[in-house]
N, C-alpha and C positions, 0 to 999 in steps of 0.2 A: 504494500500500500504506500510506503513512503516511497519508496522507488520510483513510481506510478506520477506520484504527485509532483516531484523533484524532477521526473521525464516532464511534466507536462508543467512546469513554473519555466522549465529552459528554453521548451521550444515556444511559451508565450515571450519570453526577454528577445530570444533570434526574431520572432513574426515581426514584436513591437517595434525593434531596432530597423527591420528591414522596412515598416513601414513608414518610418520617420523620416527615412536615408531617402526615398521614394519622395516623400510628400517638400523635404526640402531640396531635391532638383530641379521642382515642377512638375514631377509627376509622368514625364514621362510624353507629354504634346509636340507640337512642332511648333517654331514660329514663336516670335515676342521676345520679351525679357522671363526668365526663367523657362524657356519653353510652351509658352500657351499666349495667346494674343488677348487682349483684353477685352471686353465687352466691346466696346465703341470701335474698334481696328476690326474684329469681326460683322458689325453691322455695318461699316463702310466694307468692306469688302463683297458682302452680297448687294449692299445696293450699285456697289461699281459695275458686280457682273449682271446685274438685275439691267440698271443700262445702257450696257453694250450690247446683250442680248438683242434689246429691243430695236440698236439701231444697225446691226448689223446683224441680221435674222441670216441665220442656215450657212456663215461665212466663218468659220471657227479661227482660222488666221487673226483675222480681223477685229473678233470679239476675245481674242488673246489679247492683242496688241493693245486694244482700248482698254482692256483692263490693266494692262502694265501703267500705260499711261495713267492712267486716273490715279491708281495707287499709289503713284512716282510722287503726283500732284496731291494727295492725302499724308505722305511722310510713310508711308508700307514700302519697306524695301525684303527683298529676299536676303538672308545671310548668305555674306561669300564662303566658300568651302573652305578649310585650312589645309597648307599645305600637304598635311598628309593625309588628308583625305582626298586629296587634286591626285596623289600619288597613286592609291589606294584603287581608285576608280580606274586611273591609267591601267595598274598592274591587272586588273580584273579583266579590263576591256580588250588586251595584247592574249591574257592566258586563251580569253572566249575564242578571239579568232586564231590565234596558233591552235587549238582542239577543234574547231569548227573545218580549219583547213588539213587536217592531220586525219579527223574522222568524217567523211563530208556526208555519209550513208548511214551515221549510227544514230542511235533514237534519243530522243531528249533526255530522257535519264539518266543514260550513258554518259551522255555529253557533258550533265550536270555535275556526275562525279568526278569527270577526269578532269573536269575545270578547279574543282575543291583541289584535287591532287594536286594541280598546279600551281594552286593558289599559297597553298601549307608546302609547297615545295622550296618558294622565294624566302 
């Protein structure tokens, strides 16, 4: 019984801890400061695309571009990648197409792993 209790006091301290570590990142979102965009940044942002939609109907380019813009003009920028994520995405994208070119006939799955291989290889 104590044993029991003493199991389950540890794994409440590890859950509590892991939820704290969690809730002070931001939790895990994209975008904003700490990860998540604020109230007002995400209602400009639908009403940007709510906008563009409407004036440039079935033109998806178009209704891209208007919504960079607008956003540009709101102060919503995308974060720039860091360098080792610039890298990161290089190596991924070199390994894809050296296995792409190396197996041109094997099935997705195949492809997926030998890409992992490649990737844990660097």
């Amino acid at each position: 019984m104590k044993r029991a209790l003493a199991v389950l006091a540890v794994t409440g301290l590890i859950l509590g801890s892991g939820a704290a570590a969690f809730a002070a990142s931001g939790g895990g979102g994209s975008g904003g400061e700490g990860g998540r965009r604020t109230p007002e940044a995400k209602a400009q942002v639908k009403a940007c695309l709510k906008q563009a939609r409407t004036d440039h109907r079935g033109d998806r380019p178009a209704v891209r571009e208007a919504v960079k813009a607008c956003l540009a003009e709101a102060g919503i920028t995308r974060a720039e990648p860091t360098p080792e994520q610039r890298e990161s995405r290089h190596r991924a994208r070199e390994c894809r197409r050296e296995v792409r070119e190396a197996h041109p006939d094997a099935p997705r799955e195949q492809l997926r792993d030998l890409v992992k291989e490649c990737r844990t290889a660097d």
